[in-house]
C-alpha positions as CSV (number, residue, x, y, z in Angstrom):
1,X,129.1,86.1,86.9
2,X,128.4,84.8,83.4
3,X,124.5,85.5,83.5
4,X,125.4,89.1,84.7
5,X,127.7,90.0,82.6
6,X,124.9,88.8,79.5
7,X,122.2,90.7,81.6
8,X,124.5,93.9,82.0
9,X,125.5,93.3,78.3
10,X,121.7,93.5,77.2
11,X,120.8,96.2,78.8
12,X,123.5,98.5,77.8
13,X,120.9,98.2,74.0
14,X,119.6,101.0,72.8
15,X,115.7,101.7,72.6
16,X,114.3,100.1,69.2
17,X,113.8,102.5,65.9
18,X,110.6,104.7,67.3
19,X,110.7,103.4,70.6
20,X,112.3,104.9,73.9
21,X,113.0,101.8,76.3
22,X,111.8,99.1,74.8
23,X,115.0,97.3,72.9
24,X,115.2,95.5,69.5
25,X,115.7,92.0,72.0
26,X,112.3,92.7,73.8
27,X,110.2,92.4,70.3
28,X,110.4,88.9,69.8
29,X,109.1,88.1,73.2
30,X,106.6,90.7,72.8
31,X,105.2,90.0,69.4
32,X,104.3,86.3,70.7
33,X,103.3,87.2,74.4
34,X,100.7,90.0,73.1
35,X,98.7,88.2,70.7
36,X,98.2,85.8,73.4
37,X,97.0,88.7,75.7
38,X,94.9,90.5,72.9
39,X,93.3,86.9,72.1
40,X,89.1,87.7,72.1
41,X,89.7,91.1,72.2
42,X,90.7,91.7,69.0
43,X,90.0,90.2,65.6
44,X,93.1,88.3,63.9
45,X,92.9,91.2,60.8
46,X,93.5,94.0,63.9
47,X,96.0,91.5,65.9
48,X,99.1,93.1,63.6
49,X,98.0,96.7,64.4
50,X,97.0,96.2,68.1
51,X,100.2,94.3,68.9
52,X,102.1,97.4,67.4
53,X,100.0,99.9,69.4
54,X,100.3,97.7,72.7
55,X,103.9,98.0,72.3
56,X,104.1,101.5,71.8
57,X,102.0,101.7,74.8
58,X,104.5,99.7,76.8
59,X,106.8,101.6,75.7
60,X,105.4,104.8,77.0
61,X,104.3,103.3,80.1
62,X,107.6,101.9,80.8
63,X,109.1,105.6,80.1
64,X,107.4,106.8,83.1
65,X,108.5,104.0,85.5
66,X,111.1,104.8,88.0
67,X,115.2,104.6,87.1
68,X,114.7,101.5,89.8
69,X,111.4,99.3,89.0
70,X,112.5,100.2,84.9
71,X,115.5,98.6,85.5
72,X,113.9,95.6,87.2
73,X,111.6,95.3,83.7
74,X,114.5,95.7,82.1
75,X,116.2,92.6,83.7
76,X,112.8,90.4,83.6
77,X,112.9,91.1,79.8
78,X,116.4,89.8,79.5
79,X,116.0,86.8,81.5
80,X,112.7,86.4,78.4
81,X,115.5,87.1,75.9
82,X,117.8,85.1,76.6
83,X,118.2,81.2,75.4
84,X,120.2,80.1,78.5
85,X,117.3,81.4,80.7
86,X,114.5,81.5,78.6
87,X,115.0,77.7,78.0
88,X,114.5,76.7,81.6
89,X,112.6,78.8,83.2
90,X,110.0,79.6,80.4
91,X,109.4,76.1,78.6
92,X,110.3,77.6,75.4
93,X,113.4,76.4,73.9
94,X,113.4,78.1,70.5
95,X,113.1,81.1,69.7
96,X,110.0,83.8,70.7
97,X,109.4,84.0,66.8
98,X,109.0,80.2,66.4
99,X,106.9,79.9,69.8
100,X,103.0,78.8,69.6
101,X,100.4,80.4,71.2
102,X,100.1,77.1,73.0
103,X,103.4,77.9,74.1
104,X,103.0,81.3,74.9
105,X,99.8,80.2,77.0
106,X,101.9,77.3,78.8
107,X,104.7,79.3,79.8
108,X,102.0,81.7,81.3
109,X,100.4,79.3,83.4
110,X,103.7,78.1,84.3
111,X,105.0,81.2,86.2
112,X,101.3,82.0,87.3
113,X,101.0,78.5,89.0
114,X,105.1,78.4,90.0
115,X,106.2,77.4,94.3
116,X,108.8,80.3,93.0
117,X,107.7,83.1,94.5
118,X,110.0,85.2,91.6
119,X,108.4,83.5,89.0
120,X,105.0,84.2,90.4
121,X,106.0,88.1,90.6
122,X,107.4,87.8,86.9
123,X,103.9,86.7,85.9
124,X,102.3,89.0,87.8
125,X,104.8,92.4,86.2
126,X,104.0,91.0,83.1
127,X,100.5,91.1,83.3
128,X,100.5,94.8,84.9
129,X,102.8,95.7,81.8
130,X,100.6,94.1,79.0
């Protein structure tokens, strides 16, 4: 009950300055999963600017999604987000902000190579979105 009060809590947050859907809480995890993503695609004097766009284009992609599979992003995001999940089911223990690329990369792998099938399909969203 605790975990879905904290999820419900979340995503009850408004859309970031600019933004329509993605919240303030979903930054951090996006500004260290993206570079990761954007790695040999784009030079590290674009990576600032092409992180920024990507997440504008999320944020327009996830505009268009359905009330049903939006809220479904919506709750993977929060489970990112949040240090009593993020912890154990992502490998990173600090915050997003403090996280390697190393880390980032790990995580990845983690969920792509899980026996959890949910964890699989997190991975797998992920990828779609980014």
């Amino acid at each position: 009950a605790g975990v879905t009060a904290s999820l419900t809590g979340c995503s009850a947050e408004k859309p970031a300055s600019g933004l329509e859907k993605v919240r303030e809480s979903d930054l951090p995890f996006l500004r260290a999963l993206l570079p990761v993503m954007l790695l040999g695609a784009v030079s590290a004097e674009q990576m600032p600017k092409a992180v920024e766009g990507a997440i504008q284009s999320l944020d327009h992609n996830l505009a268009r999604l359905s009330p049903e599979m939006f809220k479904l992003t919506q709750q993977l995001f929060d489970v990112l987000a949040l240090p009593l999940t993020r912890g154990p089911l992502t490998g990173i223990w600090g915050s997003w902000e403090n996280a390697s690329g190393d880390d980032v990369r790990a995580f990845l792998s983690r969920w792509e190579n899980s026996f959890i099938g949910l964890l699989r399909m997190g991975h797998s969203s992920l990828m779609q979105l980014a």
